[in-house]
PDBQT receptor file of N, H, CA, C and O in Angstrom, charges set to zero:
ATOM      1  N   UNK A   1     176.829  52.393-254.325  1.00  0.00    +0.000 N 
ATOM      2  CA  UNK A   1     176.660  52.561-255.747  1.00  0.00    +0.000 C 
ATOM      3  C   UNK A   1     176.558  51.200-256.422  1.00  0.00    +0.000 C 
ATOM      4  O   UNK A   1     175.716  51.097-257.314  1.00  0.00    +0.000 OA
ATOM      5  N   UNK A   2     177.368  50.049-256.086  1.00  0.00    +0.000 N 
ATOM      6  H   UNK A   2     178.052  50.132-255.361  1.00  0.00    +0.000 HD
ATOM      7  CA  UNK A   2     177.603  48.477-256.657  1.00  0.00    +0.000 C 
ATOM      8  C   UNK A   2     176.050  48.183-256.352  1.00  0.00    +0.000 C 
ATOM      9  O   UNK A   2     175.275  48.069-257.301  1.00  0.00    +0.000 OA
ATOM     10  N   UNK A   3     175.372  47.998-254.357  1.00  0.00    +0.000 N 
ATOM     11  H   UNK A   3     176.003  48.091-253.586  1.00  0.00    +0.000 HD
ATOM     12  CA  UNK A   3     174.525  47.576-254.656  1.00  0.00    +0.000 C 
ATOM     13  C   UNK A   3     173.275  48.318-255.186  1.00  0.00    +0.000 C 
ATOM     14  O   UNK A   3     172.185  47.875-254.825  1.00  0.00    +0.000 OA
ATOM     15  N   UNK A   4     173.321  49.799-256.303  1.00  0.00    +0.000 N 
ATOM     16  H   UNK A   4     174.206  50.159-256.596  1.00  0.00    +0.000 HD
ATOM     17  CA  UNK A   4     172.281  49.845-256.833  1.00  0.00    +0.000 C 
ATOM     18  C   UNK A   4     172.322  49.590-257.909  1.00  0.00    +0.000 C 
ATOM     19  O   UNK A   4     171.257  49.535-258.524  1.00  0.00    +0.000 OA
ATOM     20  N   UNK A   5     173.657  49.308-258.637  1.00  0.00    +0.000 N 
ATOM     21  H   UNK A   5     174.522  49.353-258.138  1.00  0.00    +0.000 HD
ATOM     22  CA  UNK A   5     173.349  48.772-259.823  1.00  0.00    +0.000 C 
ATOM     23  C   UNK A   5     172.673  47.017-259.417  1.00  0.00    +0.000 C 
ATOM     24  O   UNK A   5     171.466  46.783-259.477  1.00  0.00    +0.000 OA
ATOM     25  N   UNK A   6     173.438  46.234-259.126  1.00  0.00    +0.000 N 
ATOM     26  H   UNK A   6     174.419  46.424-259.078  1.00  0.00    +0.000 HD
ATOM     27  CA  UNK A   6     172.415  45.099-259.041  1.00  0.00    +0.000 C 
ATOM     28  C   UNK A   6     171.131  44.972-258.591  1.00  0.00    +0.000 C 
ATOM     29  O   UNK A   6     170.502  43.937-258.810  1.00  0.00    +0.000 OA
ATOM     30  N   UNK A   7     170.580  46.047-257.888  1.00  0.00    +0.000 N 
ATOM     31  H   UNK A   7     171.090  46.888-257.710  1.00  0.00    +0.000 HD
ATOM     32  CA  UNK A   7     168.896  46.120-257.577  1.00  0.00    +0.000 C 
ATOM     33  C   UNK A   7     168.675  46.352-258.861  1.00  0.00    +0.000 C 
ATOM     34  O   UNK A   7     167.780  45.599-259.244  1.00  0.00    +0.000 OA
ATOM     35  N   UNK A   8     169.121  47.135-259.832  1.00  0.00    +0.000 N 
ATOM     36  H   UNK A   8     169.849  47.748-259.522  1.00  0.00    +0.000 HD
ATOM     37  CA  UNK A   8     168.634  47.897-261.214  1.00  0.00    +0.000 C 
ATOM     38  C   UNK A   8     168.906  46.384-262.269  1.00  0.00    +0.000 C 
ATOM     39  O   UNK A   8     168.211  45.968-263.196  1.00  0.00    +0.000 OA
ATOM     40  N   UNK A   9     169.444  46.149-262.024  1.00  0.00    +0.000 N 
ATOM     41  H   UNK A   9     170.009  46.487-261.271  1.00  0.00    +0.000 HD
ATOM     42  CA  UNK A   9     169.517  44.627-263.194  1.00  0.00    +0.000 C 
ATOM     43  C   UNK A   9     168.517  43.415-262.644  1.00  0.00    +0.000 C 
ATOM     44  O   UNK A   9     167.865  42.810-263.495  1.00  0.00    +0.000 OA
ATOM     45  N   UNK A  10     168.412  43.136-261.589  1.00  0.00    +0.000 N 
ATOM     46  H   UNK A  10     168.942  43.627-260.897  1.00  0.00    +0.000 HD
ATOM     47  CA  UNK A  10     167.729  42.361-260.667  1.00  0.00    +0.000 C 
ATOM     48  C   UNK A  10     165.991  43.196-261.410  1.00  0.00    +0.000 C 
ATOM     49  O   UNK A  10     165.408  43.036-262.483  1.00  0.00    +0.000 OA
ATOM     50  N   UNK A  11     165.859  43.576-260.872  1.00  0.00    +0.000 N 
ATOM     51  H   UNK A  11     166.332  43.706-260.001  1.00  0.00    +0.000 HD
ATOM     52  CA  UNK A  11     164.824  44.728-261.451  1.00  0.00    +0.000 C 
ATOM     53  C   UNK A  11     164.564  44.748-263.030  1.00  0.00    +0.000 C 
ATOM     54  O   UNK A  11     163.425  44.966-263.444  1.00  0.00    +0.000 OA
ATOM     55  N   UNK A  12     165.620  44.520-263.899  1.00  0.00    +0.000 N 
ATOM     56  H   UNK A  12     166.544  44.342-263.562  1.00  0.00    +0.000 HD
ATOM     57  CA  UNK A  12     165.568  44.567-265.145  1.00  0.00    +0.000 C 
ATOM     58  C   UNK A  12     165.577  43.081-265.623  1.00  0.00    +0.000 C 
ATOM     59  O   UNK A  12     165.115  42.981-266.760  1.00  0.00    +0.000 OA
ATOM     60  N   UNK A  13     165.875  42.195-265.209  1.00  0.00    +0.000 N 
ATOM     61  H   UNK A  13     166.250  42.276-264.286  1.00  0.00    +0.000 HD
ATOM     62  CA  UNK A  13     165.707  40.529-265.553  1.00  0.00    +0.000 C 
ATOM     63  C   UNK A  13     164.273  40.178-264.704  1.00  0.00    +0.000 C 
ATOM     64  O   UNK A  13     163.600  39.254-265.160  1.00  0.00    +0.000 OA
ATOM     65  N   UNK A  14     163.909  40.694-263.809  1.00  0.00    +0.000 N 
ATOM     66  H   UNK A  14     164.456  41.445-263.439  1.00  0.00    +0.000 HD
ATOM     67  CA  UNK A  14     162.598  39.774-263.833  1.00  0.00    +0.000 C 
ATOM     68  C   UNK A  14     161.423  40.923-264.487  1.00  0.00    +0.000 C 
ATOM     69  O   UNK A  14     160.227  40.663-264.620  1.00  0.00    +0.000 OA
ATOM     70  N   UNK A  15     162.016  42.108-264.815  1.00  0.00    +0.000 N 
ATOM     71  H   UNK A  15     162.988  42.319-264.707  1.00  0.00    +0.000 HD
ATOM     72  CA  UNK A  15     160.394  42.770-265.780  1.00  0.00    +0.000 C 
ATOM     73  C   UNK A  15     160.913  41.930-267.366  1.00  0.00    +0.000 C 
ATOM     74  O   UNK A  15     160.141  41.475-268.210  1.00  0.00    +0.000 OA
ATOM     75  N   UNK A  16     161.872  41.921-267.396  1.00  0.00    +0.000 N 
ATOM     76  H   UNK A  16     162.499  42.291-266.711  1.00  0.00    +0.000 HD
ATOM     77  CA  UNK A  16     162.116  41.390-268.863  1.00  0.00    +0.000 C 
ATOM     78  C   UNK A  16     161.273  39.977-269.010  1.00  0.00    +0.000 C 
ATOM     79  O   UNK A  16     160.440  39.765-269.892  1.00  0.00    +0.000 OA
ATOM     80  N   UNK A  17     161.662  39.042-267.956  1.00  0.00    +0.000 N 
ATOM     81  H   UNK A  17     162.338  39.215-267.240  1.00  0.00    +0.000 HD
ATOM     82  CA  UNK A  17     161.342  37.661-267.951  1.00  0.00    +0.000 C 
ATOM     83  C   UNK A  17     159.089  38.119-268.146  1.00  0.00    +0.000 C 
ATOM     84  O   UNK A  17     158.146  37.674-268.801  1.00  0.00    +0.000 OA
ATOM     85  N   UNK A  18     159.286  39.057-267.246  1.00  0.00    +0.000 N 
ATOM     86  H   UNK A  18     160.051  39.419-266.714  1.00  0.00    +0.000 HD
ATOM     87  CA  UNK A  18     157.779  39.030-266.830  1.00  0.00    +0.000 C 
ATOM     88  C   UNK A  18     156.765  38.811-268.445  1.00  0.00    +0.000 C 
ATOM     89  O   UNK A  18     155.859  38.029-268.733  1.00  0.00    +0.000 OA
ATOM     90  N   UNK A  19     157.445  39.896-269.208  1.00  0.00    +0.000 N 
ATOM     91  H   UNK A  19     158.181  40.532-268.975  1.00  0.00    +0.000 HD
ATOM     92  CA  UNK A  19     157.209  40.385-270.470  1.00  0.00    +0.000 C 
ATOM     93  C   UNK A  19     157.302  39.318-271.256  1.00  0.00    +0.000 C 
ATOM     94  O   UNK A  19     156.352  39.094-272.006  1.00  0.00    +0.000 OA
ATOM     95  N   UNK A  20     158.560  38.343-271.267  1.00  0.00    +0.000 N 
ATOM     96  H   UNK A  20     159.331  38.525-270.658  1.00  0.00    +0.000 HD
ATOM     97  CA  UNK A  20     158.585  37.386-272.099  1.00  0.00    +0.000 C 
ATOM     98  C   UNK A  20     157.147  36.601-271.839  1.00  0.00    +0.000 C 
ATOM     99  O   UNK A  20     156.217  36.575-272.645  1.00  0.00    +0.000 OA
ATOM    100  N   UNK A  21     157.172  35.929-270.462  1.00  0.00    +0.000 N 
ATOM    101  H   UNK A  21     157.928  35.949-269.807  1.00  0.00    +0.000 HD
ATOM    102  CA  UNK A  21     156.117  35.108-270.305  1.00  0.00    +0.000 C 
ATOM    103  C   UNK A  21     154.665  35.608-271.069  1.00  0.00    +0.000 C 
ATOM    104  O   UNK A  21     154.061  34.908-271.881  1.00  0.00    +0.000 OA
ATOM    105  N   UNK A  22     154.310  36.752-270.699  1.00  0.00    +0.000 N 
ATOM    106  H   UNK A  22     154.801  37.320-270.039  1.00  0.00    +0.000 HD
ATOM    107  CA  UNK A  22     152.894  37.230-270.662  1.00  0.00    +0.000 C 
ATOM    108  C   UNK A  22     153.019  36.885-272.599  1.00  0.00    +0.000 C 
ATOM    109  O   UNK A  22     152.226  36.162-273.203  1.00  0.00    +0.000 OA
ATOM    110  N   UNK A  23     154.152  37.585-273.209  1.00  0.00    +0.000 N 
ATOM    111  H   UNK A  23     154.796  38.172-272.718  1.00  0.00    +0.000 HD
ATOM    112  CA  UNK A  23     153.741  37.790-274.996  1.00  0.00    +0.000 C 
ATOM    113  C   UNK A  23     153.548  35.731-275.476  1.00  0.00    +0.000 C 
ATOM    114  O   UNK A  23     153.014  35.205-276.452  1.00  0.00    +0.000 OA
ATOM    115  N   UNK A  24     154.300  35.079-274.196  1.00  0.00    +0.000 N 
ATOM    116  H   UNK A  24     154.734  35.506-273.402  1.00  0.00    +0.000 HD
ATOM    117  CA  UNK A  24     153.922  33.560-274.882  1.00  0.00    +0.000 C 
ATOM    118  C   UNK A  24     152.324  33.292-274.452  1.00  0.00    +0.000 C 
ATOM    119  O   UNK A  24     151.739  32.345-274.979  1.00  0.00    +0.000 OA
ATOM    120  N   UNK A  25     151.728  34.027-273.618  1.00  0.00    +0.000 N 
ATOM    121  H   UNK A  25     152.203  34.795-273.190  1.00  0.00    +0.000 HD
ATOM    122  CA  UNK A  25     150.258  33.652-273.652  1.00  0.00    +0.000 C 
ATOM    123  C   UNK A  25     149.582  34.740-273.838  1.00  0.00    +0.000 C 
ATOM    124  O   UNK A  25     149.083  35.378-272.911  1.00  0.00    +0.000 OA
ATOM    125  N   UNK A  26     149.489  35.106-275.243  1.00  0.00    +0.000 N 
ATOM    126  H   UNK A  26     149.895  34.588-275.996  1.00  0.00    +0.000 HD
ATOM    127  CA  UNK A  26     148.550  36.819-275.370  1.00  0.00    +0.000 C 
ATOM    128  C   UNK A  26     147.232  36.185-274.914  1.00  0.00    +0.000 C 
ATOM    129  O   UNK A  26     146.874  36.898-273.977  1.00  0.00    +0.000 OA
ATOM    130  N   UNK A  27     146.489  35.393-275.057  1.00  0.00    +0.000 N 
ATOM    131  H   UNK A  27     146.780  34.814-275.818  1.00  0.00    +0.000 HD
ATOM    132  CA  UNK A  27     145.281  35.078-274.847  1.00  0.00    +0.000 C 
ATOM    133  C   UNK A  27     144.893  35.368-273.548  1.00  0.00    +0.000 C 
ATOM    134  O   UNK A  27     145.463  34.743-272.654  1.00  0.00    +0.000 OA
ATOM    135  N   UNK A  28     144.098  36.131-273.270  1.00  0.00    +0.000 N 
ATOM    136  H   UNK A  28     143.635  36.639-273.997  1.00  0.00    +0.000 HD
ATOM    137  CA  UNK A  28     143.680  36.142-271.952  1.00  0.00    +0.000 C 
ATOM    138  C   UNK A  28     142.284  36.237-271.625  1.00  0.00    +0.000 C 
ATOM    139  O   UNK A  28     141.641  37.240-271.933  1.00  0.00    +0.000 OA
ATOM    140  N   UNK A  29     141.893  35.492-271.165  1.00  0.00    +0.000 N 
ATOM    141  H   UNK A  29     142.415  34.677-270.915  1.00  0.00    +0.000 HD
ATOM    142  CA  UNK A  29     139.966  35.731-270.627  1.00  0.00    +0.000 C 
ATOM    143  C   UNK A  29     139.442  36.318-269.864  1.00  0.00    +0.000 C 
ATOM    144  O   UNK A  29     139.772  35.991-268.724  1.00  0.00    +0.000 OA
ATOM    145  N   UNK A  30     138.734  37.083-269.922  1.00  0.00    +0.000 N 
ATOM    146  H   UNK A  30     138.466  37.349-270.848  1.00  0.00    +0.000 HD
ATOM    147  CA  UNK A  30     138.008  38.018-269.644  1.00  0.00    +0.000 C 
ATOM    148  C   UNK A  30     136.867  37.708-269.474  1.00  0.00    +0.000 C 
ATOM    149  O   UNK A  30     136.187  38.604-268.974  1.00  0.00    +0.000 OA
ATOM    150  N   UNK A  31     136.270  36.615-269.727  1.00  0.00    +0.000 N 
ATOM    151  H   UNK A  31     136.823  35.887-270.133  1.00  0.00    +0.000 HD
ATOM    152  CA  UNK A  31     134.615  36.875-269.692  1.00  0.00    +0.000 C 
ATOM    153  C   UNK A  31     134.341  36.699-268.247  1.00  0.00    +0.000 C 
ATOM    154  O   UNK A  31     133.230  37.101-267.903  1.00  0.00    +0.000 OA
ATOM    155  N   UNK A  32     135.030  36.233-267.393  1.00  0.00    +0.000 N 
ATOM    156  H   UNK A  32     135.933  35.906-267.673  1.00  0.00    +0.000 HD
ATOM    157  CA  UNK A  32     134.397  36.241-265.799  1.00  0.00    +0.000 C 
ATOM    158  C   UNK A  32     134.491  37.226-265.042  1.00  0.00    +0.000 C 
ATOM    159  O   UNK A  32     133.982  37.229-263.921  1.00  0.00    +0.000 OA
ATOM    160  N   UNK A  33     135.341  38.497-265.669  1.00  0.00    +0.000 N 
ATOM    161  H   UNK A  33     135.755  38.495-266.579  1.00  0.00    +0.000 HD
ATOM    162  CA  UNK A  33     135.704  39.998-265.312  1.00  0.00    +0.000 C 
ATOM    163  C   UNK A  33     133.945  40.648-265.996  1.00  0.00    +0.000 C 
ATOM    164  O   UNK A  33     133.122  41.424-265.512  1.00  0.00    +0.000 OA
ATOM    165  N   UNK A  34     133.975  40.070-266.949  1.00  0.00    +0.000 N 
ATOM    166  H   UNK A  34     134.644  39.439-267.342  1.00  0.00    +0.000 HD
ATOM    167  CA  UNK A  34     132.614  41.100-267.460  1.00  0.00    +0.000 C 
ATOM    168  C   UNK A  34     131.525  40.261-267.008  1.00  0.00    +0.000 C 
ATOM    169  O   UNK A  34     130.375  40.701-267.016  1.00  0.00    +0.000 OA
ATOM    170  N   UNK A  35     131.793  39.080-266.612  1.00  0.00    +0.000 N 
ATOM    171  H   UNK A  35     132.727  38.723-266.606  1.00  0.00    +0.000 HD
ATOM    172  CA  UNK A  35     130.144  39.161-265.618  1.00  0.00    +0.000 C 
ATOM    173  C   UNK A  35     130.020  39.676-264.648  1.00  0.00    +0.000 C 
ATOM    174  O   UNK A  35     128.955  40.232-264.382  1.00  0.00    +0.000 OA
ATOM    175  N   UNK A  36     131.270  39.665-263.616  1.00  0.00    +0.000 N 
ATOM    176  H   UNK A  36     132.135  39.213-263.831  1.00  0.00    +0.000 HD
ATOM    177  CA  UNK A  36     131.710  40.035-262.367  1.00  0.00    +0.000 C 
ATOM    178  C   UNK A  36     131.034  41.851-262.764  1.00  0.00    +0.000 C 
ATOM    179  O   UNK A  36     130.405  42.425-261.876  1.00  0.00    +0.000 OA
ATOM    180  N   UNK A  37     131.195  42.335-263.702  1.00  0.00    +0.000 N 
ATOM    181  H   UNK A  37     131.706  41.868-264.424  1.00  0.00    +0.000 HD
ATOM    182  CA  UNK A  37     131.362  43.699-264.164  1.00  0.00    +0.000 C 
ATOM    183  C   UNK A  37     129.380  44.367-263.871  1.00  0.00    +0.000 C 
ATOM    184  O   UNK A  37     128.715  45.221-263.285  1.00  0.00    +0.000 OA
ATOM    185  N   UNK A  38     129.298  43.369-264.654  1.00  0.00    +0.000 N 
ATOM    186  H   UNK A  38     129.838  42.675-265.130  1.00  0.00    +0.000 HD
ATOM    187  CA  UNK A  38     127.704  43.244-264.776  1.00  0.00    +0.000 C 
ATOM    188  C   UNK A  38     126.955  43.283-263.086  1.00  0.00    +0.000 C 
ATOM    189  O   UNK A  38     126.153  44.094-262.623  1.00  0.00    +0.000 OA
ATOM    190  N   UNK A  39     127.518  42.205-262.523  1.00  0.00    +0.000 N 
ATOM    191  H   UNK A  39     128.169  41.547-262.899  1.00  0.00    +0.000 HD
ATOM    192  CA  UNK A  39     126.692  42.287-261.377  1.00  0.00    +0.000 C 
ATOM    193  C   UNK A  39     127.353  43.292-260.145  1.00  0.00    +0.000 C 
ATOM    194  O   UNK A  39     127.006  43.290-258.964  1.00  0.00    +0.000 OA
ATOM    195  N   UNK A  40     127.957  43.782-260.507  1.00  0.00    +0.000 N 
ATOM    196  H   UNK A  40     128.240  43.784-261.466  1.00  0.00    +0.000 HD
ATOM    197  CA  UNK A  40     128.836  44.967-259.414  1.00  0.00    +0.000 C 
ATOM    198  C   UNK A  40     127.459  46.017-260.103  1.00  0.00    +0.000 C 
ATOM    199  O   UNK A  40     126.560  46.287-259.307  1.00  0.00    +0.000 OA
ATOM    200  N   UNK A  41     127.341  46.575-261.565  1.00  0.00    +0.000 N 
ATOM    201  H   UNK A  41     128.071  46.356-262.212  1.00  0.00    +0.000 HD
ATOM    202  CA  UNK A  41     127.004  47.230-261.796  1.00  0.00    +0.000 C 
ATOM    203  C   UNK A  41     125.109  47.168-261.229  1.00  0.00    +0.000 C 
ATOM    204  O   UNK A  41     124.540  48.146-260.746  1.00  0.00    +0.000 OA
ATOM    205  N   UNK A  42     124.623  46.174-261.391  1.00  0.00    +0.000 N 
ATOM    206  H   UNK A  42     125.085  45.379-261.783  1.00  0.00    +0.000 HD
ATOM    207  CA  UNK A  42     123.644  45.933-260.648  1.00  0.00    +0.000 C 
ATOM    208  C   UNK A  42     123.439  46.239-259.458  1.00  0.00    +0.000 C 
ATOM    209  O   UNK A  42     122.412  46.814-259.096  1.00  0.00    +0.000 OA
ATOM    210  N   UNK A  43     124.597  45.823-258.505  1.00  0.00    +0.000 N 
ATOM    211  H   UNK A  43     125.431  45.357-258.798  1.00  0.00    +0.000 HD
ATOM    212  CA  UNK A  43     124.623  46.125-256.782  1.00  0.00    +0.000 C 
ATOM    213  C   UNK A  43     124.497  47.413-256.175  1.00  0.00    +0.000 C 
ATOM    214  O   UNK A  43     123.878  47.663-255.141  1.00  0.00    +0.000 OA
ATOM    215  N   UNK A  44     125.429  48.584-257.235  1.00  0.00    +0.000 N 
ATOM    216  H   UNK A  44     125.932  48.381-258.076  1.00  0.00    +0.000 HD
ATOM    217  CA  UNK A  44     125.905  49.839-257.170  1.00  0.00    +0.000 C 
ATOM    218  C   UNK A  44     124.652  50.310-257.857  1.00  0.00    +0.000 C 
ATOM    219  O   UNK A  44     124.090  51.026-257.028  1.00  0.00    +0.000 OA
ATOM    220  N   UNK A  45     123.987  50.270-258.875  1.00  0.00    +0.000 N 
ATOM    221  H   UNK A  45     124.443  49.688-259.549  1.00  0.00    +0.000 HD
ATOM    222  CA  UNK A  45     122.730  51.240-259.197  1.00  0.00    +0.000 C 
ATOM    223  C   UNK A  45     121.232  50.952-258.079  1.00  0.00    +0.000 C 
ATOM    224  O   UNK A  45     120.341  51.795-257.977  1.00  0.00    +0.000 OA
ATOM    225  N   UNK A  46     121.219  49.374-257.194  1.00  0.00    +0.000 N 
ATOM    226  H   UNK A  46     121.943  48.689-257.277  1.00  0.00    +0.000 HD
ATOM    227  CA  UNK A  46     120.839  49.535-256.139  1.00  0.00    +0.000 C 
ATOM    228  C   UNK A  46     120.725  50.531-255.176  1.00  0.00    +0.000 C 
ATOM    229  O   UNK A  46     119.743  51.147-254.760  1.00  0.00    +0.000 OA
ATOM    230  N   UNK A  47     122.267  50.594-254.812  1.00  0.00    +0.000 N 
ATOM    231  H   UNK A  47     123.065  50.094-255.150  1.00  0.00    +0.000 HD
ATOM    232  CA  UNK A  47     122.685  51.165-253.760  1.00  0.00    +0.000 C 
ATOM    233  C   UNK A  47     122.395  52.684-253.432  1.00  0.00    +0.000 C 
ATOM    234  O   UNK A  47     122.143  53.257-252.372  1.00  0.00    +0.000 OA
ATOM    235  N   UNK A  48     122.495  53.027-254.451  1.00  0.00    +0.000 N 
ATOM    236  H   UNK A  48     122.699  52.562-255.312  1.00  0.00    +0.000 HD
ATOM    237  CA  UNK A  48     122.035  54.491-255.511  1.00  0.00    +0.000 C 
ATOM    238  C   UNK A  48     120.929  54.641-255.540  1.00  0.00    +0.000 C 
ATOM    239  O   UNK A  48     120.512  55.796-255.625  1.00  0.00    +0.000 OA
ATOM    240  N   UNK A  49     119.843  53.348-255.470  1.00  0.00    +0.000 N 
ATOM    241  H   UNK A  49     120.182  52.409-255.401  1.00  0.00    +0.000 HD
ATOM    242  CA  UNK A  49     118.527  54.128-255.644  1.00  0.00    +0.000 C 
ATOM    243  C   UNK A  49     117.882  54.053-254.170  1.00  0.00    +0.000 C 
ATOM    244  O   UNK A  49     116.909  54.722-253.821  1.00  0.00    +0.000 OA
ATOM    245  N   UNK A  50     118.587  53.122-253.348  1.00  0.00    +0.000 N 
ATOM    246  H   UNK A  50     119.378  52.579-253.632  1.00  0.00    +0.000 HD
ATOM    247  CA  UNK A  50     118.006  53.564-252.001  1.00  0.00    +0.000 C 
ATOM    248  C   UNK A  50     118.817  54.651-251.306  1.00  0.00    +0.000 C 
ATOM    249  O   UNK A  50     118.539  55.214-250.247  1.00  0.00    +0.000 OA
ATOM    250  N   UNK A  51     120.041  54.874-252.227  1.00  0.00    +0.000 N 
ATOM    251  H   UNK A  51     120.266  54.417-253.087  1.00  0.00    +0.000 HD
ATOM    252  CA  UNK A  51     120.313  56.294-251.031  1.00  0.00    +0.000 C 
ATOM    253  C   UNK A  51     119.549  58.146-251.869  1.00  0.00    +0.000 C 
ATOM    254  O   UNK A  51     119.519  59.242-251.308  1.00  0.00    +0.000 OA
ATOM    255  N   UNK A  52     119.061  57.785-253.297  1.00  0.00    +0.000 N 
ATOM    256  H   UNK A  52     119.085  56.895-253.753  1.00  0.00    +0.000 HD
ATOM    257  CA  UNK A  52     118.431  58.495-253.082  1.00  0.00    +0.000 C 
ATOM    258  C   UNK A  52     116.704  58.730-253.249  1.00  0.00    +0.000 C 
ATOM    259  O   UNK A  52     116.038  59.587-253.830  1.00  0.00    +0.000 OA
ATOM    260  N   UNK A  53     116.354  57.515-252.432  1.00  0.00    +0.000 N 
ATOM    261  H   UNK A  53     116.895  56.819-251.960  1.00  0.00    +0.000 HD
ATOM    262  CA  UNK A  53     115.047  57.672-251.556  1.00  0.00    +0.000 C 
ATOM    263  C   UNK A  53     115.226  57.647-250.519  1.00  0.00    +0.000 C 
ATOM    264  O   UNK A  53     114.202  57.842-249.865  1.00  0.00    +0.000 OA
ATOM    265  N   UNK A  54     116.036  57.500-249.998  1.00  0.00    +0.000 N 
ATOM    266  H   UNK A  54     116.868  57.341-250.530  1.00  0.00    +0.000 HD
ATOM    267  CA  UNK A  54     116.148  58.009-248.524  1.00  0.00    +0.000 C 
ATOM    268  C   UNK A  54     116.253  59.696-248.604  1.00  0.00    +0.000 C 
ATOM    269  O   UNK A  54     115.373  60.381-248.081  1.00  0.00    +0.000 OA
ATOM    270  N   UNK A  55     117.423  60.317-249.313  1.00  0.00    +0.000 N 
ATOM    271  H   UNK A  55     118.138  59.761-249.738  1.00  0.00    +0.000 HD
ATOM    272  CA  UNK A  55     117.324  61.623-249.099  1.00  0.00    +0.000 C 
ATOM    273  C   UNK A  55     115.706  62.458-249.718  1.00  0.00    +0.000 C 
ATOM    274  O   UNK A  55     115.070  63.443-249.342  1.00  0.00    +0.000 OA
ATOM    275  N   UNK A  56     115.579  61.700-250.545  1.00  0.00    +0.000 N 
ATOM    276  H   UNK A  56     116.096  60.900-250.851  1.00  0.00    +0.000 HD
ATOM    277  CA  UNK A  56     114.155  62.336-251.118  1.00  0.00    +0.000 C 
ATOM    278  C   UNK A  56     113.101  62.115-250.059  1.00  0.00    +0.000 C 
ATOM    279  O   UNK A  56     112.325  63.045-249.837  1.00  0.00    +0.000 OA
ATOM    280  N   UNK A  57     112.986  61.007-249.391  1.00  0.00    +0.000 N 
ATOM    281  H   UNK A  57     113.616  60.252-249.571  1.00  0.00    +0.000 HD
ATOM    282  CA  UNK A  57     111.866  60.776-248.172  1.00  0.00    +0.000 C 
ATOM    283  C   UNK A  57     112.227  61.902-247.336  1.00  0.00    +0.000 C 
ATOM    284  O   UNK A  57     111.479  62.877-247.395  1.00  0.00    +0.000 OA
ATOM    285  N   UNK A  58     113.369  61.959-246.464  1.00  0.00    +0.000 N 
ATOM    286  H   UNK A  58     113.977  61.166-246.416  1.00  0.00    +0.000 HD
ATOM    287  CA  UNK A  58     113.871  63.270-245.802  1.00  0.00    +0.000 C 
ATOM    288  C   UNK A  58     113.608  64.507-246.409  1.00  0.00    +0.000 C 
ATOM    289  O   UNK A  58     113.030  65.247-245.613  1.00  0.00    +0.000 OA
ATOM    290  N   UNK A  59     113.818  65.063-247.582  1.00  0.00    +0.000 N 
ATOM    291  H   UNK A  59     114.288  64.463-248.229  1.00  0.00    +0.000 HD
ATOM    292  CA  UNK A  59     113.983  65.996-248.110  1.00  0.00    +0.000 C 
ATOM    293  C   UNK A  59     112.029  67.058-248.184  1.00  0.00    +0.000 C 
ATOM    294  O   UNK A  59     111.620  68.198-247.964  1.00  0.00    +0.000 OA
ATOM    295  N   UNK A  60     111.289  65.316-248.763  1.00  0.00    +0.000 N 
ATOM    296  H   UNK A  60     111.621  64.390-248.942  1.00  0.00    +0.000 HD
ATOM    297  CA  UNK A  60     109.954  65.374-248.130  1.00  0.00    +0.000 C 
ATOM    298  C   UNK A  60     109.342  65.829-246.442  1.00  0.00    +0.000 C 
ATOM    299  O   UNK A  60     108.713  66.840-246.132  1.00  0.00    +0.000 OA
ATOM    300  N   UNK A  61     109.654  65.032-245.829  1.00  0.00    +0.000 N 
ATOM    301  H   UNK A  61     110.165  64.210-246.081  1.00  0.00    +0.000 HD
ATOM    302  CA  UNK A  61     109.295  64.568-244.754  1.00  0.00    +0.000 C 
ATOM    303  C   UNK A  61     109.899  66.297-244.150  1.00  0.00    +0.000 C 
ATOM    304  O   UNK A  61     109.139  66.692-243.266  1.00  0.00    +0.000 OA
ATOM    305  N   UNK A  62     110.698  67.006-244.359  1.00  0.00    +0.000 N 
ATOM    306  H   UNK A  62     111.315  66.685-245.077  1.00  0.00    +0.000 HD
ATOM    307  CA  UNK A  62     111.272  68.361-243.776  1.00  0.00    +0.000 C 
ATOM    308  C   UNK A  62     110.428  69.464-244.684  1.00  0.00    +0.000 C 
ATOM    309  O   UNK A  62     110.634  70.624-244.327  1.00  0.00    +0.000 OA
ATOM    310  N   UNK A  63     109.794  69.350-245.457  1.00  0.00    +0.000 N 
ATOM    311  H   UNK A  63     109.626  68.408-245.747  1.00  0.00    +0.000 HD
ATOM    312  CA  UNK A  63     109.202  70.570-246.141  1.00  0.00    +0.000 C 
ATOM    313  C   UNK A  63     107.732  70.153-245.483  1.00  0.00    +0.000 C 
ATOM    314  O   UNK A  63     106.821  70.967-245.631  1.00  0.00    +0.000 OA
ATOM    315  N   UNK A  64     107.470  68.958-244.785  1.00  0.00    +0.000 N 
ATOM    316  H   UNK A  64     108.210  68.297-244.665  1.00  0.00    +0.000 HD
ATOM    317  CA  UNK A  64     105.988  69.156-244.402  1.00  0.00    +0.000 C 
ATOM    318  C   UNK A  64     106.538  70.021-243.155  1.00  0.00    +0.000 C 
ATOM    319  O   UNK A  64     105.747  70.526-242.358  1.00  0.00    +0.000 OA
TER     320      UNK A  64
């Protein structure tokens, strides 16, 4: 029972500390997340259009 209260305070001083830190730097940047964002989204509508010409070539290629 003793050692779960000190996991629970241990636990409660470093989310506290965590919280302090983060509110002394609200600023946070983002713009290399939204380019990163951009070119994922590029890679993935790729990816998408050759998987469906592939099923459409198949889908062809079985009705001849």
């Amino acid at each position: 029972m003793r050692n779960m209260f000190k996991k629970v305070a241990v636990g409660a001083v470093a989310l506290g500390s965590s919280v302090l830190v983060m509110a002394a730097d609200s600023t946070v940047d983002t713009s290399s997340i939204t380019a990163a964002g951009a070119t994922v989204s590029l890679v993935g509508t790729a990816v998408f259009a050759v998987y469906v010409g592939v099923k459409t070539f198949k889908w062809i290629r079985g009705a001849l």
